[in-house]
C-alpha positions, 0 to 999 in steps of 0.5 A, a space after each residue: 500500500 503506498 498511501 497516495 491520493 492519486 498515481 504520479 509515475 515516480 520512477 518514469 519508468 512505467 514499471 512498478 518499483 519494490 516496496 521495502 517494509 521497514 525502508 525509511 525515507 528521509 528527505 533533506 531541503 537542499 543535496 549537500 544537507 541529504 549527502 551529509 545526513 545518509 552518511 551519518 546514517 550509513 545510506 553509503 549506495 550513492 544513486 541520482 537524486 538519492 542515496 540509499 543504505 541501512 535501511 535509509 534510503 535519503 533524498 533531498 529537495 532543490 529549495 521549493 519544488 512546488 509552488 502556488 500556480 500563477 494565474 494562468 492556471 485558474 483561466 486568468 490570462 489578460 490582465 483586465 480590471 472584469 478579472 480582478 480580483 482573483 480569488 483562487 478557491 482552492 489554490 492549485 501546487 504546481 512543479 517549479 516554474 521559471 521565467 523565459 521568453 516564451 513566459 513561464 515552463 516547467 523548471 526541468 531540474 525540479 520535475 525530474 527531483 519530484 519523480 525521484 523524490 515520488 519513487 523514493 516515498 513510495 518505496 517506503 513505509 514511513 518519511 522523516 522530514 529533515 529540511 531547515 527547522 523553520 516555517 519555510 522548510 516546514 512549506 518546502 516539504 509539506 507542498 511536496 508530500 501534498 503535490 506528489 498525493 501521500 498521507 503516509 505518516 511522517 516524523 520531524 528531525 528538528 536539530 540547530 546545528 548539521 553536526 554529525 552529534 546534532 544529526 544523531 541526537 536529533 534521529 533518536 528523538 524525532 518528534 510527531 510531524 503533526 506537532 507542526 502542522 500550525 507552523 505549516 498552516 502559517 507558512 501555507 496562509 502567509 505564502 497564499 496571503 502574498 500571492 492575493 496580495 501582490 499578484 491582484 496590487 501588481 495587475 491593479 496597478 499594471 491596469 491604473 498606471 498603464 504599465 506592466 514593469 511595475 509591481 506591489 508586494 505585502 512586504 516590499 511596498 511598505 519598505 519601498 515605503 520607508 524608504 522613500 519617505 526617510 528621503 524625502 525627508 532628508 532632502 526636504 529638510 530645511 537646516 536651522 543655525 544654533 549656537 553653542 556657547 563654552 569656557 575652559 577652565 585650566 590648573 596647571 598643564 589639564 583643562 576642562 572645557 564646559 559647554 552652556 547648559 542651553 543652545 541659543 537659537 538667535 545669533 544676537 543672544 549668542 554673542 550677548 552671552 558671549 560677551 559676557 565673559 571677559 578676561 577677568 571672568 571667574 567660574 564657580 564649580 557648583 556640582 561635582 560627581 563621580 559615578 560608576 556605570 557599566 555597560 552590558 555585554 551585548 547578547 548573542 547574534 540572531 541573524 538581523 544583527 548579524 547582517 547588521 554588524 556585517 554591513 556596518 564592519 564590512 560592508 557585506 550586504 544582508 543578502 551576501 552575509 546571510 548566503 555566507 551564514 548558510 554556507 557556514 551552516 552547511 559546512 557544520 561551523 555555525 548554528 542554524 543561521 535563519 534564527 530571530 532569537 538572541 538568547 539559548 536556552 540552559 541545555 545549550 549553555 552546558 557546552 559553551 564553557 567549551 565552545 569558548 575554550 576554543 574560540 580563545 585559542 584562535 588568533 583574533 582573541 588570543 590575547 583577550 583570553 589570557 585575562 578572560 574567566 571561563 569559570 564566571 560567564 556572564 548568563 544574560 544570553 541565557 534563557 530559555 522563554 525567549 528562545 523561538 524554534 532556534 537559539 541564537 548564533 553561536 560557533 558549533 566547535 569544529 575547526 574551521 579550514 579551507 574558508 574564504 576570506 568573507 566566510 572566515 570574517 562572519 565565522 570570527 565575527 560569529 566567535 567573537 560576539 559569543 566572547 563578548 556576549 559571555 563576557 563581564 560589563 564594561 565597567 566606566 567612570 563618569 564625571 559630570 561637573 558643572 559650574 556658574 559664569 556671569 549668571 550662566 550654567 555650564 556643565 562638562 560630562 567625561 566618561 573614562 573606561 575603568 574594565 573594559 569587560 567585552 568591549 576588549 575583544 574588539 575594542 571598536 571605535 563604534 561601541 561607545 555609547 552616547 556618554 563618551 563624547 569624541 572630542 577631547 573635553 580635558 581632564 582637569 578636576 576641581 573641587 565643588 564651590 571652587 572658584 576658577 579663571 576663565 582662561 577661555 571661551 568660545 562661540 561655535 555656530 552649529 546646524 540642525 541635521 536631517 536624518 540620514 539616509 538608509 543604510 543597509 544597517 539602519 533599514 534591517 534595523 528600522 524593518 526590525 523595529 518599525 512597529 514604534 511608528 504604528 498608531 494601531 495599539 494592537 498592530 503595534 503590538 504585534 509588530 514590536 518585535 517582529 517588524 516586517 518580514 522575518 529574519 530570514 526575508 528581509 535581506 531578500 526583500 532588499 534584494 527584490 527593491 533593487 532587481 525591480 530598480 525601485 531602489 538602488 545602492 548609492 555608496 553605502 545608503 539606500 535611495 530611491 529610483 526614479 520609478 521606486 518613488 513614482 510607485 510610491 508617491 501613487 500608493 503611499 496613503 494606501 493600506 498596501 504601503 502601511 506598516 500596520 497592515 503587516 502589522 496586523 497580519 503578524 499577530 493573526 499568522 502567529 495565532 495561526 501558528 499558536 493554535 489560537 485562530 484557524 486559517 480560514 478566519 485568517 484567509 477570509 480577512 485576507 480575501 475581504 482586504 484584497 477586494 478592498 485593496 484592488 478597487 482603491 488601486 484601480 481608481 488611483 490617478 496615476 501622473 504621466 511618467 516622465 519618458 525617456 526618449 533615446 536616439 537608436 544608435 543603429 539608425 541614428 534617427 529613429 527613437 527607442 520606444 521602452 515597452 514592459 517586455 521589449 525595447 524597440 525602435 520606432 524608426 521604419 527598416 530600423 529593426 533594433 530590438 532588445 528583449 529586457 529578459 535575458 537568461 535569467 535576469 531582466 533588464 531595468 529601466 536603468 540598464 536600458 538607459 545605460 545600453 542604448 546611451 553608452 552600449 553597455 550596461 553596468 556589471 550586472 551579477 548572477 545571470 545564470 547559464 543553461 547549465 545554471 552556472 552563475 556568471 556576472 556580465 554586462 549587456 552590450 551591442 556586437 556590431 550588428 547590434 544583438 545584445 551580447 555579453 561583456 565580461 569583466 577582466 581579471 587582475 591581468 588584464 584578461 577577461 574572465 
């Protein structure tokens, strides 16, 4: 009996293979994950797709196989307002598809997967799913034992680390499969909460705005959002003068520089103040204290603060840092990257004493750990109520070899904030003083760093706190009611600033924590410490803005393009724009997930919004997109007409056509107005050959104008 809904011709063969009783299936997310896992378990016969062994036989799937059909599939295939909205019922699972010129086909590599995976299930009594613990990985499998028919039961291997130990332990204590249907049933719900959302927004808006070339998404479009609205408001920002007033008080070869306890808005009262003070002028010292202070260790990384801290040290974007976290993962060195957690729970903690014996043995921080007390750790990482399905980053105890630069940069990054993190305060000293001139206040605030604690094993500029002010404000100290010479002042005119403009940094940050903003309590609420999208969504979201050129990478901000604020000036006083609304969707997908609401509560909310949301699209009035007009630079008179598919031009025997997609990749508005003003587009990364090699390249003309691929030259001068 093989515990199917329908027949699916696994082996593609047409032969039915043998069934084996006591065979179990084990499914992995990824081929390098499933090779590791069969050989911990002795699957040593090595097949295509499989490996098989020891009563094992393991598969793996590609990422996500199966996915939710476009709507093609449900008859939808103009792009009408009479067609809006679509509400599928129910929705359709379909076999990877990807994008080429003639639309969207049957990603081959997938289809053959399925098959393998199908004989393989079908072969066996009993499955054991081990993608990545966590809800997308919980998706990956259920959408495939749904798309291939089974309803043979299966078990859960939930580990946080690929160690040979994690993968054994976690074997002989699989967990039921149905203790994850919630975490299924809101990762199903959110993936068919996008797919209304942004599929129905983005054909609304193709319909409102005449354009195809543009879309909306639940996630995307708030940060769009944020994005342009912080530049907006940098560069509308009006600056307005202020004036700080100071004295310097001296004894013997120390001064002390005090600032006036109030910031003069006019210049006039400024200067009167300034004036004030005179060579003769004398300062009463009127409060003198000194007081202890510590700074807490920072607690351990969980994947944002991670890609926060690359993108800061390093420059890494969140997209390369979470790709290099992934590999430090699969190579057995890290912990289960894709976490929102910064504390381990107590059973963790048993092992960290040793895991930290040998971070410092590394060389980073082997001076460090000659004065660093493994017998008195700090525990404020330790708990085990804030731990979500995995505990927060830390390094596994294998030596790491063989590393790339990058990759040994976030492993020692990894280590040393797990130092930091089990290390004492940072013990300081702060002295504020103030005193009395000519009738006005002043005060002088120091801060001396009297233990560093943690803050010795990077010992960054960036972790100072607000009270150790960079400039040097002296050392002197004088005695309360001690009457001093001025020995000088100063006048110093000064200007408001705006605020700046997003880094990669600052924007997981703000995505992290925009929820402050929400006026919504409850919305609020929920989004406070989820914000928008997840952890292991938000470097992908970025990444989404800047393939759609909505946003683009200037030095180390984010800013808008010209087409990311002319969407975001159509939508931004919509629902669709505002951070509440995923606000809103978090707390019920976390009921979802805690049993606490039933998905078709939640799906019905979601198919009344995008009724709602789609109508408000189609009204909008969209202004007329400033066009840009090129010269054909193979007629020389003809102009190129930029379609949502093609770029032509419009001169008649011309014949010059550029389709925007090109392998894998289209081409932006940008990198079309770079190849028909200059003949080539910038580098553009991670085209993808038929083979699926990735490569970088730029699109140029060839001589008889076909679009053609450049490559970049290495370090000799010759091309890659």
């Amino acid at each position: 009996m093989s515990n199917r809904r329908f027949p699916f011709s696994g082996s593609g063969s047409g032969e039915r293979l043998k069934f084996y009783p006591n065979m179990k299936a084990i499914i992995a997310e990824k081929p390098s994950v499933g090779m590791d896992i069969a050989r911990v378990v002795g699957a040593t016969d090595k097949k295509d797709g499989y490996c098989t062994g020891n009563g094992y036989m393991v598969t793996w799937a590609l990422g996500h196989l199966v996915s939710l059909a476009m709507p093609g599939a449900y008859g939808y295939t103009k792009t009408s307002a009479e067609n809006l909205p679509m509400l599928p019922d129910p929705f359709r699972l379909v076999s990877r598809q990807v994008r080429t010129d003639k639309g969207m086909v049957t990603d081959i590599a997938a289809a053959k997967q399925l098959k393998i995976i199908d004989s393989v299930f079908d072969r066996c009594d009993s499955i054991i799913v081990a993608t990545d613990c966590a809800r997308e990985g919980e998706l990956i499998f259920r959408w495939i034992y749904s798309y291939l028919g089974y309803t043979k039961p299966f078990k859960r291997l939930w580990i946080s680390s690929l160690t040979d130990e994690a993968i054994r332990e976690g074997l002989a204590n699989l967990r039921d499969g149905s203790d994850y249907d919630s975490l299924y049933a809101a990762a199903d719900c959110r993936a068919k909460a996008d797919w209304l959302v942004g599929m129905n927004a983005s054909r609304a808006l193709a319909i409102a705005s005449g354009s195809a070339n543009n879309s909306i998404g639940r996630v995307q479009t708030p940060t769009l959002a944020m994005i342009c609205a912080r530049f907006k408001e940098n560069r509308n920002f009006v600056s307005t003068p202020y004036w700080q007033l100071h004295l310097t008080l001296k004894r013997q070869d120390a001064h002390r520089m005090f600032i006036h306890t109030e910031e003069f808005k006019e210049k006039d009262a400024a200067e009167a103040a300034y004036r004030k003070i005179t060579s003769g002028s004398v300062a009463t010292v009127t409060g003198s204290e000194h007081k202890k202070t510590f700074q807490q260790a920072p607690l351990l990384y969980d994947l944002t603060t991670l890609q926060k801290d690359c993108n800061v040290h390093y420059d890494l974007t969140a997209e390369k840092t979470l790709s290099i976290a992934q590999s430090l993962y699969e190579k057995k060195l890290i912990s289960y990257p894709r976490t929102g957690s910064r504390h381990i729970p107590e059973d963790v903690m048993l092992y960290i004493p040793s895991l930290l014996g040998k971070v410092v043995s590394m060389p980073e921080f082997r001076e460090y750990g000659q004065s660093f007390d493994l017998s008195s750790l700090n525990t404020r990482s330790v708990d085990d109520t804030k731990v979500t399905d995995h505990h927060a980053l830390i390094i596994t105890g294998i030596i790491p070899e063989g590393l790339s630069e990058a990759e040994s940069t976030v492993y020692t990054l990894i280590a040393g904030r797990m130092l930091e993190a089990f290390s004492p305060p940072c013990e300081k000293e702060l002295l504020v003083m103030e005193c009395a001139c000519e009738g006005m206040a002043f005060r002088s605030r120091s801060s001396s760093i009297v233990r560093p604690g943690w803050r010795g094993v990077f010992a960054r500029k960036e972790d100072r706190e607000k009270d150790e002010p960079e400039r040097d404000g002296g050392t002197a100290e004088f005695a309360e009611d001690e009457t001093v010479p001025v020995m000088g002042h100063g006048l110093a005119q000064k200007k408001t600033l705006p605020k700046p403009l997003y880094t990669e940094a600052t924007l997981l940050a703000a995505m992290e924590t925009c929820g402050k903003n929400i006026t919504d309590e409850q919305a609020k609420e929920a989004i406070k410490d989820l914000g928008i999208g997840t952890p292991a969504t938000r470097a992908a979201i970025i990444t989404t803005l800047v393939k759609r050129d909505y946003i683009a990478r200037s030095g180390k901000s984010i800013i808008p393009t010209e087409k990311g604020m002319y969407i975001y000036e159509a939508v931004k006083d919509m629902r669709v724009a505002d951070v509440g609304l995923t606000g809103s969707w978090e707390k019920t997908l976390a009921q979802v997930e805690g049993h606490t609401l039933d998905t078709e509560t939640f799906m019905q909310s979601i198919r009344d919004y995008t009724r709602r949301a789609t109508e408000e699209i189609l009204r909008l009035e969209f202004p007329a997109m400033q066009e840009r007009a090129f010269t054909c630079p193979k007629c020389k008179t003809g102009k190129i007409i930029l379609r949502s598919k093609v770029a032509r031009c419009a001169h008649d025997g011309c014949g010059l056509l550029v389709f925007r997609r090109i392998l894998n990749k289209e081409l932006t508005d940008t990198h079309m107005e770079q190849l028909f003003s200059s003949g080539t587009t910038r580098l553009i990364k991670g085209f993808k050959g038929k083979k699926g090699v990735p490569f970088d390249a730029a699109v140029t003309f060839d001589a008889e104008y076909n679009t053609v691929f450049s490559f970049p030259k290495t370090g000799n001068g010759k091309k890659k």
